[in-house]
N, C-alpha and C positions, 0 to 999 in steps of 0.2 A: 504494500500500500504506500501509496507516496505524498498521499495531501492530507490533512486532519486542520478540518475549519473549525472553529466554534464560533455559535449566532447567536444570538438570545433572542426566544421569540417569545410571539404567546400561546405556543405549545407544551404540555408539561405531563407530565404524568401527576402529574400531582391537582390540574385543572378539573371540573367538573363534566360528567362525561359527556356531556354535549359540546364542549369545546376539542375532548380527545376524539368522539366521532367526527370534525368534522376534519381535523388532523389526519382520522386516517381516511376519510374521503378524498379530503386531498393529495396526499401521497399515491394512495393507491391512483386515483387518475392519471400521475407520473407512472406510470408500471411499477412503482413497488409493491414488494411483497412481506406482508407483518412475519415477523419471525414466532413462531407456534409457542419457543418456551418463554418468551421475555417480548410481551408486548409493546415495548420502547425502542424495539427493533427494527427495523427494515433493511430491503433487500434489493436491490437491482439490476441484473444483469442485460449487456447489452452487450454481444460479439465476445471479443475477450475483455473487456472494461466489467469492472462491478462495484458497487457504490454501496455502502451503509448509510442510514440517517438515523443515530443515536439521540433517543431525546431524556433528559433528565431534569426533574425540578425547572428553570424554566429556558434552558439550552439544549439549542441543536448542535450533534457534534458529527460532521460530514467526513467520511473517512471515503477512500478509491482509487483505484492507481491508473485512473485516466484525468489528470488535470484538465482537459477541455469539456469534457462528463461533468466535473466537479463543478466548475464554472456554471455550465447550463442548471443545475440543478438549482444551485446558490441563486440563480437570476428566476428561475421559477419558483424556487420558496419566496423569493421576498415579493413578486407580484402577489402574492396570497398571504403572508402575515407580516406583519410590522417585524423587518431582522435589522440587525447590526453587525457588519461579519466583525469579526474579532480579531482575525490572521488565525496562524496556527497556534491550537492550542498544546501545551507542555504538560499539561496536568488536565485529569478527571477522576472527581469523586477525593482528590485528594492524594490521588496513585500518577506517579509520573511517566507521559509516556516518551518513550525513548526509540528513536531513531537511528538506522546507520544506513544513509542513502546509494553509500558505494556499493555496501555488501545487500541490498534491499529487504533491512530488516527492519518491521515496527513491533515493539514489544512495550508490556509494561512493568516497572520497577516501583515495590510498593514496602522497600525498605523504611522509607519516613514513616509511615503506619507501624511498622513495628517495633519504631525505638518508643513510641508513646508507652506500648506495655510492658 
């Protein structure tokens, strides 16, 4: 994966479920597809490009290893919710995510979680 946006919208899992229906009305009309175990999921495949839209509390976080994919989707969520893109983001939920562009690795490193205990 090579892009991770974060947007803050007024998507949430956390909203009222006429605001998460209409979230996934609209996603779904982009071809995405809700992930079965983890409703804050989606899904997109198009040729070899494929695209996440993670939502949480009240951010979107766009993950896909077609930057021009990534783009169009960015320019379609914000004609449909008030966003803000953010750039890449380094952290979610508190957990760092970590990057190695050459070697094309994203993973997460969730070390600062457990010096707290």
């Amino acid at each position: 994966m090579s892009v991770v946006s974060k947007c803050p919208s007024t998507a949430s899992n956390k909203l009222p479920k006429s605001e998460t229906r209409r979230f996934d009305k609209v996603i779904w009309g982009y071809d995405f597809i809700k992930n079965e175990h983890d409703p804050c999921v989606y899904k997109k495949i198009s040729g070899s490009s494929v695209a996440y839209v993670v939502l949480y509390v009240d951010d979107i976080l766009l993950i896909g290893n077609d930057v021009k994919m990534l783009g169009d989707i960015k320019a379609w969520l914000s004609t449909q919710f008030f966003m803000k893109d953010m750039g890449e983001a380094s952290y979610i939920l508190g957990i760092k995510i970590y990057r190695d562009r050459s070697r094309r690795i994203l993973g997460l490193i969730q070390s600062s979680s457990l010096r707290k205990f």
